[in-house]
Structures are given as structure tokens and as C-alpha cells.
N, C-alpha and C positions, 0 to 999 in steps of 0.2 A: 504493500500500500504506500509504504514512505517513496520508494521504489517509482513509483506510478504517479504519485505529486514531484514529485523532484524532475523527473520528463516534463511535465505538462508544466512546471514552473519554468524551468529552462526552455520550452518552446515558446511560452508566451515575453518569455525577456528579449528573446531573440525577433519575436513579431514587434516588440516595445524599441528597438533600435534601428529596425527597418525604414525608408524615407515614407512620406504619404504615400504618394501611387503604387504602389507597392503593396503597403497595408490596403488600401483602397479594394484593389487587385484581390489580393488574400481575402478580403470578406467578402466582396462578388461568388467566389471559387467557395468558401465554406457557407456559403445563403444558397447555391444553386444544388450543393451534396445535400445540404438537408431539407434543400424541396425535394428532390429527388427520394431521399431517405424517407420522407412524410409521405409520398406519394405511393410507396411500396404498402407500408405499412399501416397506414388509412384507407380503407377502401371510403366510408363514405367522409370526404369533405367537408360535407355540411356540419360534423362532428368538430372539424377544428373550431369555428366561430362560437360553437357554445364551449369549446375546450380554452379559446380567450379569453371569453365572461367568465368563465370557473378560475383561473389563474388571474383577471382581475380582481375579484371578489377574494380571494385569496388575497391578495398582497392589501386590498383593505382590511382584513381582518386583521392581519399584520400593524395595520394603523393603529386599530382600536385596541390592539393587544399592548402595547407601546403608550398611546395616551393613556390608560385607566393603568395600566401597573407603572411607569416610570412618573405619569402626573406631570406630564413635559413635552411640549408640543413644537423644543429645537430642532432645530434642521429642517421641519415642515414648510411646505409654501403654500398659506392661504389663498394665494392668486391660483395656485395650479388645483386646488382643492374645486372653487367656485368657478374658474373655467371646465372643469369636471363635469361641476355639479349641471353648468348653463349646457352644455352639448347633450348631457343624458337626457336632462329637461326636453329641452327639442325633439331630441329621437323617439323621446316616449309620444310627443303629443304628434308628431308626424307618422310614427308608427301606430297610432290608435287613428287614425284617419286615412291613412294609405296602407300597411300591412300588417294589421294583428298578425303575430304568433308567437311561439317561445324566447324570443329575442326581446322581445316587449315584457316581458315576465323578470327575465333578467336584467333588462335593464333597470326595471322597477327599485329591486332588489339592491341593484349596485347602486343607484342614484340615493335612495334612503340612507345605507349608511355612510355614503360622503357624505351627507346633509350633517349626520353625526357628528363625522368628523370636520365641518365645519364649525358646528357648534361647539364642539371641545374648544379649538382652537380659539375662535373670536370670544368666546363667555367665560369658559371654565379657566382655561390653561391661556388667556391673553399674558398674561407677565412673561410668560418662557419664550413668545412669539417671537423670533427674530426682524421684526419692520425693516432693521438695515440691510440685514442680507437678500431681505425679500424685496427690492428694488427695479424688477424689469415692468416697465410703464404696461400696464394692461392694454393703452388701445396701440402699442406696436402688434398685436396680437388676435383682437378684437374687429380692428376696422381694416385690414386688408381681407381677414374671411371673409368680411362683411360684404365688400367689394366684390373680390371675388365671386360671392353667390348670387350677386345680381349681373353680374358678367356673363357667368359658365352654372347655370343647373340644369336638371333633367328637361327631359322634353316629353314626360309623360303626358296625359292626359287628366291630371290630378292638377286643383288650382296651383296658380302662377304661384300666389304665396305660400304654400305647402312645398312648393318646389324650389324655393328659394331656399326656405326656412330648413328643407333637407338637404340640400348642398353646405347651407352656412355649417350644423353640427357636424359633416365630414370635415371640413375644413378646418373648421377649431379642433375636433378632436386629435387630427395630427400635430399641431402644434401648444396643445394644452399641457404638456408635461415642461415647457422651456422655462417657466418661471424657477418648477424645480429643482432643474439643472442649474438654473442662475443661484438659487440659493447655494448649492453644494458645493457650487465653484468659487462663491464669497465668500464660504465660511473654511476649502483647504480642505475640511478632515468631516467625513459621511460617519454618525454611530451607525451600529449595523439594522436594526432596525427599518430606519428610513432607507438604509443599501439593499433590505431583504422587499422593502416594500418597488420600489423604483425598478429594482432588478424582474420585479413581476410582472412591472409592467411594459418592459421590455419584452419579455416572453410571453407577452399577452400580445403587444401590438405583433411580434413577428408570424405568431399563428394565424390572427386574424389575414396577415399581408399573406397568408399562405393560401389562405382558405380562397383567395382570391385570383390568388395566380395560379392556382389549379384546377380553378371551375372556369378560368377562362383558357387552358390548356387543356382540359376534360371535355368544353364543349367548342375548341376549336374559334373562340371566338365568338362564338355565338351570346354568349352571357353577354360582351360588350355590346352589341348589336339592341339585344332586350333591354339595357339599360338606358339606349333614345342611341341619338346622333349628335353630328357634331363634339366639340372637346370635351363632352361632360362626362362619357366612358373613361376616354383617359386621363384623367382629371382624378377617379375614384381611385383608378389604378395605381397614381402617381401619390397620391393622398397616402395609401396605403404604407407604399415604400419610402417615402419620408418621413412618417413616422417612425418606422422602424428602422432606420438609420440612424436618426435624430439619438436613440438611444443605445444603439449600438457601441458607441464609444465607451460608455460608463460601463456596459454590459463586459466588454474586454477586462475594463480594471478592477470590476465586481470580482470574477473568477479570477483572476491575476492573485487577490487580495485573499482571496477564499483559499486557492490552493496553496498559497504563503503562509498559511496559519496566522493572517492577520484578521483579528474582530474587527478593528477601524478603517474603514478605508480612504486613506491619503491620495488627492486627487492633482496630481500634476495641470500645469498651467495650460488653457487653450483646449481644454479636454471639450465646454461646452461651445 
């Protein structure tokens, strides 16, 4: 076992001194083995997108596991909490108007207890809040989706403002975890905690991105096709995979830091 981290810590030292395109490179090449890998081994697809909502809901439990026994709401980002909370928002009330089913149920469920951990944070546990590390302006974040979804949304047949209102929560959803990057990166040193919850959600967005890339390689394209015309198919596409990039950097030094036998994880500069 010692045997087995001591490789995989030396391999990841040796990806950690490599130049970017390179790294860059490496993660295309290990994102393409594990769609391939997932693709073997899942036969139905549709499984991964509730296997994202289970591994998000996960890493909130992770939250509330942390706020009620530490009593300490450091390192969190109340911006990336309530940009959370406003996309699930959206999807519930555009999925209760355009597609009931179990993703609506789920969402239900994960929207609730962010709302929790909302509340921890702003009522109970305010004094621990970090305000200064939590500094990236909300509408750098806010008013380009915005924009956005009135540019590029579906082309269904469901009102103009349904269809807007479901582009806008794709759109913030890929970029709703950067506040908490921004804290992580201001405050140097992640407890493991918020590393075990972030890390989740890393492994949430990247199944979700999978679930996507393989019903639109399962049905040959056709999924894009059913989702309208024009840029808003690849738009979802595109949505997808920058999220899971976006997180992909801390995800390398989560595991970096795990197989080092470090609890804390030390974040080098320009990571976000």
C-alpha cells in the first residue's frame, strides 16, 4: 500500500513540474480513458446524472457534517452557496413547467439543504465567515449568464421566458463554484473538510459532463439535434466541460495532498 502511494505521489510530482500544454494534454488523455472506462462499465447513462446529484448531495452532507460539529463556517463561500442555491431554484421551477421527473426530486432535495447551509452560515456561524477572502464581485458572475441566456437559449417550443430562465441556470451552474475557488486561493491553506466537500463537486460536475458526452456519442448526435438548433446545443455541451475543468485543477492537488498523507491542503499560486 505504502508501495502504491509513493508511485502515484511520484507521478503526480512529476505531472506538478511539467509546463501547461502539457498538463493540459495529460488531462484531455486521462478525461477521454475515463469516458471510455465509464462507457464500458455503465451501460445505462442516464445513471450517471443521478450518480452527480448523489455525489453532490454527498459533498453537502459533508457541509453540514463540518458546520454542526466544528461550529465554523471558515473556508466556506456564501456567494458560491447562494449562486447554488439561485440555479437549483431555476431548474426546479423550469423543470416543474417543462420536464417533471427524478431530477426534479433531486434537485428538490439538494436545493433544501444548501438553503441550510446558507443559513448556518449568514445567522448561526456569521462570526467565522470569512467576508475578506470571500471577495469575487457577484455580478462578474451573475450578468454575463445573464446575457448570455438572452443571446443563446433553447429553441423549444416552451415560453420565450422559460427558455431563457433554463439557459440562464446552465450557465451559472458552470460557473457557481468560482467564488469558492476564490476563497481557497485567498486564504493558501483548504481544512479538509471544505477539500472533501469541493472535491465532490468536482466528481459531480465531471459525471454529469459524462452523462453528456455519451448520450451525444450513444445517439450519434442526435440528443444535440433534440435539444433545438442553432448555438444552444453546443452551448450545453460547452457548459458542461467548463465546469468540469474549472475544477479540475484543485481536483489534481486534492489527490496530490490525499496521497501525501496531508489533512490540509496547501494551494500553490494561480491554481484558480
Amino acid at each position: 500500500m505504502k508501495g502504491t502511494k509513493r508511485s502515484i505521489y511520484a507521478v503526480t510530482t512529476w505531472v506538478h513540474r511539467q509546463p501547461p500544454k502539457l498538463k493540459g494534454f495529460l488531462a484531455l488523455v486521462i478525461g477521454i480513458t475515463a469516458l471510455l472506462f465509464i462507457r464500458m462499465v455503465v451501460h445505462d447513462h442516464d445513471n450517471l446524472f443521478v450518480a452527480a446529484e448523489a455525489v453532490h448531495a454527498l459533498g453537502i452532507t459533508v457541509l453540514i457534517f463540518k458546520l454542526s460539529k466544528d461550529k465554523t463556517c471558515s473556508g466556506l463561500s456564501l456567494k458560491s452557496q447562494e449562486l447554488t442555491a439561485s440555479f437549483l431554484a431555476v431548474r426546479l421551477y423550469c423543470s416543474f413547467v417543462m420536464e417533471y421527473d427524478i431530477h426534479t426530486i433531486l434537485d428538490l432535495a439538494t436545493l433544501g439543504t444548501t438553503l441550510w447551509v446558507i443559513y448556518m452560515i449568514r445567522i448561526k456561524l456569521i462570526a467565522s465567515y470569512m467576508d475578506d477572502k470571500d471577495n469575487l464581485a457577484i455580478y462578474y458572475v451573475v450578468v454575463p449568464c445573464a446575457a448570455l441566456s438572452l443571446l443563446i437559449h433553447p429553441t423549444t417550443r416552451h415560453q420565450i421566458v422559460n427558455r431563457i430562465l433554463w439557459a440562464f441556470c446552465v450557465y451559472l451552474e458552470a460557473v457557481s463554484v468560482l467564488p469558492q475557488l476564490r476563497v481557497m486561493q485567498n486564504a493558501k491553506i483548504v481544512e479538509p473538510f471544505t477539500a472533501h466537500y469541493v472535491f465532490a463537486l468536482g466528481v459531480a460536475r465531471f459525471l454529469s459532463c459524462a452523462h453528456w458526452v455519451l448520450q451525444v456519442i450513444d445517439t450519434r448526435g442526435r440528443l444535440l439535434t433534440a435539444l433545438g438548433y442553432g448555438l444552444w446545443p453546443s452551448m450545453v455541451l460547452l457548459s458542461e466541460i467548463v465546469q468540469t475543468f474549472i475544477l479540475a485543477d484543485f481536483c489534481y492537488y486534492y489527490v496530490k495532498s490525499i496521497v501525501g498523507g496531508q489533512l490540509v491542503l496547501r494551494l500553490p499560486s494561480g491554481v484558480v
